[in-house]
N, C-alpha and C positions, 0 to 999 in steps of 0.2 A: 823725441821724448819717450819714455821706458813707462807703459801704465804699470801700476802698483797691484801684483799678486797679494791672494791671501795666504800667507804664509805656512798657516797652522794645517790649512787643505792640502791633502793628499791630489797629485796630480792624476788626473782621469787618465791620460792615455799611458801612465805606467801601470796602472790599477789594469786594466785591457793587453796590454803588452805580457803583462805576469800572467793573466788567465791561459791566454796563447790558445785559445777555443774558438776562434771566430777564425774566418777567411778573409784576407785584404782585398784580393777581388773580387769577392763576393760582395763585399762592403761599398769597392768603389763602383761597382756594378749597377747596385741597387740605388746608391745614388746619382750616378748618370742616368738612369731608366726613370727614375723619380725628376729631374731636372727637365729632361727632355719632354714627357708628358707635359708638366705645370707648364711650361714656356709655350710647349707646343700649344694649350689650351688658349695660353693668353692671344695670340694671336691669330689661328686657326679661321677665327669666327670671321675674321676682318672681309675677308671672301666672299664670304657669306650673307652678309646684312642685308643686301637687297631683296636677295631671297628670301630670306628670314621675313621681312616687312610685307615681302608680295602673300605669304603664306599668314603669318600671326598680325597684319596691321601693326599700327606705329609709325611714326615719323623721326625725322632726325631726333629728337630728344629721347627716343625710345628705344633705338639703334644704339645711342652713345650708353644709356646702362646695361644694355643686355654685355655691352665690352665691359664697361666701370665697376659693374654689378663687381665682375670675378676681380677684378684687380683690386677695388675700395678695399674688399674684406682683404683681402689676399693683403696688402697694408696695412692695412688695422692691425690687424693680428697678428701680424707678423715679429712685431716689438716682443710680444708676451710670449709667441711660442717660441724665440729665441731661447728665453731663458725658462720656459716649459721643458725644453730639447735638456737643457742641464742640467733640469732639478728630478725631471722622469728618467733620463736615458733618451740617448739619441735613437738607436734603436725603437723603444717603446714610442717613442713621440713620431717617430717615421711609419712605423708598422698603422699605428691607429691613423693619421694623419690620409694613407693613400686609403686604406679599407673608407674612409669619408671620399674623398675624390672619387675613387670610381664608382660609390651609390649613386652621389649626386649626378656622373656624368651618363646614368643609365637617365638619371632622374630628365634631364635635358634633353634625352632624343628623343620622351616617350613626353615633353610639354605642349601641352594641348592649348596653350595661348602664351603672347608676349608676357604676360605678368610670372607666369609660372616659371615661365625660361630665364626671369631673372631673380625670380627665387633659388631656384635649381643653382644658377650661376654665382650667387654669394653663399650657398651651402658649399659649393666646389672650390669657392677661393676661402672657406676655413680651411678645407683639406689640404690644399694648396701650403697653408700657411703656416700648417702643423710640420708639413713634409720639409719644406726647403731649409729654416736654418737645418735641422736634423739630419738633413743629407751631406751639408759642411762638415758639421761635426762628427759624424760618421768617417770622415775621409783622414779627420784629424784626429781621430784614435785608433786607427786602421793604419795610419800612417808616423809612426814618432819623429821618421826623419826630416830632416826639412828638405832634402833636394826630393827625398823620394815624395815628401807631401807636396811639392813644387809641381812634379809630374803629375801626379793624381790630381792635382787641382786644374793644370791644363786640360786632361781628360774629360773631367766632370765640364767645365766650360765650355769644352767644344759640345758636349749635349745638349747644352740651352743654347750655344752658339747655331748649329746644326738644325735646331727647333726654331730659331726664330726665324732663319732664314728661310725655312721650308716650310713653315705657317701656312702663307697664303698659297703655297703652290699645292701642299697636299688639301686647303681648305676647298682650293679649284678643282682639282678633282672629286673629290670627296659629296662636292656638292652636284656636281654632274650625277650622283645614285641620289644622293636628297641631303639635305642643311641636318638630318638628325644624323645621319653618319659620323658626321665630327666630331660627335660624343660620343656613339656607341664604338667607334674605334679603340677608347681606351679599355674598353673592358678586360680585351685578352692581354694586356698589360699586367693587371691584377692575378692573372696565373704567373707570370712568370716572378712578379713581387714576392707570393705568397712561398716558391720554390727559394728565393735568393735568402729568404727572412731566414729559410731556416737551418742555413748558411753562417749568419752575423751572428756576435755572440751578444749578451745583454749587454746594453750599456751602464756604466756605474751612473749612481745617483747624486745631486748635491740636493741637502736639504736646504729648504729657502721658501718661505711662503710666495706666494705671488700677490704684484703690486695690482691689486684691484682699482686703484684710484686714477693708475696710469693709464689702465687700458682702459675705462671706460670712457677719460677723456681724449683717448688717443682715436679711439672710434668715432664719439662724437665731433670732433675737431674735423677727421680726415672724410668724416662723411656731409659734416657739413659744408665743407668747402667744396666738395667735390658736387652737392645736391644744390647749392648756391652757383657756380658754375653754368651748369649742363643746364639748371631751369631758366637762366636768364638769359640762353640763347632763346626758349620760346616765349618768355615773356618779356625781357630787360631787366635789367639791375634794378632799375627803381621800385620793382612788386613788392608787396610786403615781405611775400615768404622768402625769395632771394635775401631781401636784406637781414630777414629774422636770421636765417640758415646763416649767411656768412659772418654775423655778429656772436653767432653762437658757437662756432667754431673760434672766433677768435677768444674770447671765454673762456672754452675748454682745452686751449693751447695755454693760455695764460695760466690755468688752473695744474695744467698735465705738466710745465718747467717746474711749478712749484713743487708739486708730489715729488717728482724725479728730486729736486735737491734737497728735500727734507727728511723723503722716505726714509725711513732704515733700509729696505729690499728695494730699491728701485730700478724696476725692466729695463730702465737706460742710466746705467751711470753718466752722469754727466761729465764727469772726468776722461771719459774715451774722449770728447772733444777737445780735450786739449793738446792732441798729436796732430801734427799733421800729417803722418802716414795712416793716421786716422780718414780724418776731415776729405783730404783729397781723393782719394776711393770712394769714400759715399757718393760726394759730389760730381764723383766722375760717374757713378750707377747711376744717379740722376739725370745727368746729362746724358749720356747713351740711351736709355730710354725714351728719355724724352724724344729724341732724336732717331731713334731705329724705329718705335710703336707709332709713334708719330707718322712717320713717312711711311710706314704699308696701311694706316685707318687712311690716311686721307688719297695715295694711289690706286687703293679700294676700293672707293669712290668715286674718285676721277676717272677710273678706266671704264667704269659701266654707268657712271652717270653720264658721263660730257662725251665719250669715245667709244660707247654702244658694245664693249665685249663683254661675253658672256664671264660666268664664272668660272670657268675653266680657263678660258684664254688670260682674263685677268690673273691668274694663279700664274699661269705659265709666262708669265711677265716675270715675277720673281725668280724664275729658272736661275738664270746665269747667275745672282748675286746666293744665292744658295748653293750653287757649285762651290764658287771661290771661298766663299765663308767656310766651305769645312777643310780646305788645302788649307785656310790662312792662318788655322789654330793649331797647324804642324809648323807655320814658320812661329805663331808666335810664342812656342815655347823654347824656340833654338834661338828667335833672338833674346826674352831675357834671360837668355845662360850666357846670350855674347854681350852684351850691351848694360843687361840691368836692367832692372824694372821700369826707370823713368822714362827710356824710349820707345819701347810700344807703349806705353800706357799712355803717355802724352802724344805721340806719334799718331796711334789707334786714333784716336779723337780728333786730331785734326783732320785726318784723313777722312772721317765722319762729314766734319765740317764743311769742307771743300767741296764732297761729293754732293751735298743738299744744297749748296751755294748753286753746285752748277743743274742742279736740278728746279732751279728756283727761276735762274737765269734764261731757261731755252725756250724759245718761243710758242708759241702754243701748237704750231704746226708742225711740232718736231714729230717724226717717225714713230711711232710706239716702241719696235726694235729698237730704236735708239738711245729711250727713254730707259727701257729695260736695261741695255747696256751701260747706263751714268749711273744705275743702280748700286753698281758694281761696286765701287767704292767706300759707301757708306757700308757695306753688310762687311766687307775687308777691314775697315778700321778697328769695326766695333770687335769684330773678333782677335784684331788682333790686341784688343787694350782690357776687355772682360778677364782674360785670365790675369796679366799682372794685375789691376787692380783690387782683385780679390786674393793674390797672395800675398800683396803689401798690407792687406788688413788684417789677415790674417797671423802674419808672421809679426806683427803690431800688438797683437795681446795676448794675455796669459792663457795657459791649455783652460782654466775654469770658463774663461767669456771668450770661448771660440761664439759657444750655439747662438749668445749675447749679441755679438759684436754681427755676426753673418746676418741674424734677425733683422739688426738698423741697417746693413746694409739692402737688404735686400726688401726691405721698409722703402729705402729712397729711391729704389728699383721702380718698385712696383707705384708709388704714387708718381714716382714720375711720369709713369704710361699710362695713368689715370687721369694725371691733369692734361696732358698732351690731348685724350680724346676729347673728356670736358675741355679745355680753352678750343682747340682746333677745331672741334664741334660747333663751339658757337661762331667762329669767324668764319665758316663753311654757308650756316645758317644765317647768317647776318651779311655778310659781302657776294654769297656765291660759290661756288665750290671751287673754281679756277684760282680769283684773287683769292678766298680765306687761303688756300694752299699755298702761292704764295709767301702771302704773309708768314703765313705756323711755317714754313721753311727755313725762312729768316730767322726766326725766334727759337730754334732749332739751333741756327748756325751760329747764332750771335754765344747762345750757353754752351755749346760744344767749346767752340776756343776760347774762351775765358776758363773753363778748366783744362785746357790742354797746355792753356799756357802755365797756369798755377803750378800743374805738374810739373812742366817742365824746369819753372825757376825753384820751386818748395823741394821737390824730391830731391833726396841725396841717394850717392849709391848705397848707404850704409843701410837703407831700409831694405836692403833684401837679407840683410841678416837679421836673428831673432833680440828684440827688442827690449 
């Protein structure tokens, strides 16, 4: 199904095209560098937490926001700065976007207690959340053509591809000199940001107020379910404030559909839901998340809680699955030029699936090298189904709701990796760290193939043409 352009609107990437002032790899440059930072951030820490706890105190409950802190916002916001990214300029909303990320991530090496560092770390995931849809959109006025925007979009994937997989292993190093390296790493980042900017030409503007009523209950919703969650691993479901917090979230979900379908301006048309070269992509960003964030918070844990290695060696457990992830983002954009979108994107996913099934499976006594090795697979799918999924959504809506559409995507990105550490946090905290893993494995594999299957029966080949 073909969403509905505003006809009367002048298309942004002709508007860009005409000026012929900016540089295209400059553009896809800056946001590959932008991609890989936010990604790298989201999972860097995971390394580190123990450290982090032996240093600032806190407990599992304390751990799990210093990760949710950057992710919660990093979702919240991600709705509004979608369509912030179209109404400023991709450009403008990228440039301002990392200038906040890398204060915040000086702000982080230099926190002098746990509460700071998750202050620090929801100042970092607005930057976050400014930058990402905007680095989409950036690629999609950089690029008009669709094979060439095909390529560029593999590119920019394999950055966050390439970051997630080498998260934990640069966090292990990183934290072998100290836990604040991991933030003061990005700072020389921001030189080379400030050299690309000036590079990209402005991006055009669409005027549009923003839906105030959306995002405040998209905040409130996504934070209370997330702060309902995480507290009821330390206290249980039945406390007040768990049930206040998850009643209040439901509230302001219930509140945040309405605004969306009555609004005049609303940050999520709710008409994108009616595709399913829509629907299936988000779903499948959900699912991978859940599924990739998931399985390095809680091997994280597992290696230095129950298996006694340091932070380094724990890092150097992700090696191998960080090799193959960045080969498997050269296969997966030769297979969907052979194949078509639907078989790495469904493909990716199950292969996610199976690899956390057999990680779920092996006995407790298995080798650690071994363990490392069954890695392998999950970091191979995901890479290989990240980039289609994001070009079928892409290539799914009008050039006006690229920054829109990338937003929700990457909304269900990011809460996905947020509910992953809240639930798996609590079953960690509640069963044990061996069985919660387990379980959050299962729960894992069970959402991966339920969308691998979707894809596989819903997608047709025709979604990789423009809609």
């Amino acid at each position: 199904m073909s969403l509905p352009a505003t006809p009367a609107r002048r298309d942004p990437v002709e508007e860009v095209s005409q000026r012929g002032n900016g540089s295209p790899t400059a553009a896809l440059t800056a946001a590959v560098v932008g991609f890989f930072v936010i990604t790298l951030d989201a999972l860097v820490v995971n390394v580190a937490l123990p450290t982090i706890r032996d240093d600032l105190g806190g407990g599992v409950t304390g751990l799990q926001w210093v990760m949710d802190g950057y992710t919660l916002m990093f979702a919240a916001l991600l709705l509004s700065s979608g369509s912030l990214s179209d109404r400023v300029g991709a450009r403008q909303a990228y440039a301002a976007g990392f200038a906040l990320f890398i204060a915040a991530s000086a702000v982080c090496g230099l926190a002098p207690s746990l509460a700071a560092l998750v202050v620090a770390r929801l100042v970092q995931g607005l930057g976050a959340a400014l930058m990402l849809p905007a680095s989409m959109a950036l690629i999609r006025e950089a690029y008009p053509d669709q094979a060439k925007r095909a390529r560029a979009i593999s590119i920019w994937a394999m950055g966050g591809a390439v970051a997630s997989a080498a998260g934990p292993v640069a966090g292990g190093f990183l934290t072998e000199l100290s836990w604040r390296a991991i933030f003061f790493i990005n700072l020389p980042v921001g030189v080379l940001a400030l050299f690309l900017f000036s590079r990209i030409a402005r991006s055009p503007r669409q005027d549009a107020p923003l839906d105030w009523t959306g995002q405040i209950t998209a905040v409130v919703a996504m934070g209370g379910l997330t702060y309902g969650v995480i507290e009821a691993g330390a206290d249980g479901f039945a406390t007040a404030r768990v049930l206040v917090a998850l009643a209040l979230a439901a509230v302001a979900l219930a509140v945040f559909l309405m605004a969306q379908a009555r609004g005049q301006h609303p940050m999520v048309p709710l008409d994108l839901f009616r595709s399913r070269t829509v629907v299936i992509p988000l779903l499948g960003g959900f699912a991978f998340t859940v599924g990739f964030y998931g399985l390095v918070f809680l091997l994280s844990l597992y290696f230095q809680e129950e298996r006694g290695l340091t932070s380094l060696g724990t890092g150097l457990t992700f090696l191998p699955m960080t090799i193959v992830t960045a080969f498997m983002n050269l296969v997966a954009a030769r297979a969907a030029q052979r194949f078509g979108v639907r078989v790495p994107l469904a493909g990716g996913l199950f292969l996610m699936a199976v690899g956390l099934l057999v990680l779920c499976a092996v006995p407790a006594s298995t080798a650690t090298w071994l363990m490392s090795l069954l890695m392998v697979p999950v970091g191979a799918g995901g890479a290989l189904a990240v980039p289609s999924l994001t070009t079928v959504l892409l290539d799914s809506v009008p050039a006006e709701r690229a920054g829109t559409a990338s937003g929700v995507l990457n909304t269900f990105r990011q809460m996905g990796g947020a509910l992953a550490v809240a639930v798996y946090g609590v079953l960690i905290a509640r069963t044990g760290v061996l069985h919660g893993m387990r379980v959050s494995l299962l729960i894992s594999t069970a959402l991966l193939l339920a969308v691998a299957l979707a894809g596989a029966v819903l997608l047709k080949p025709a979604a990789r043409k423009q809609l």
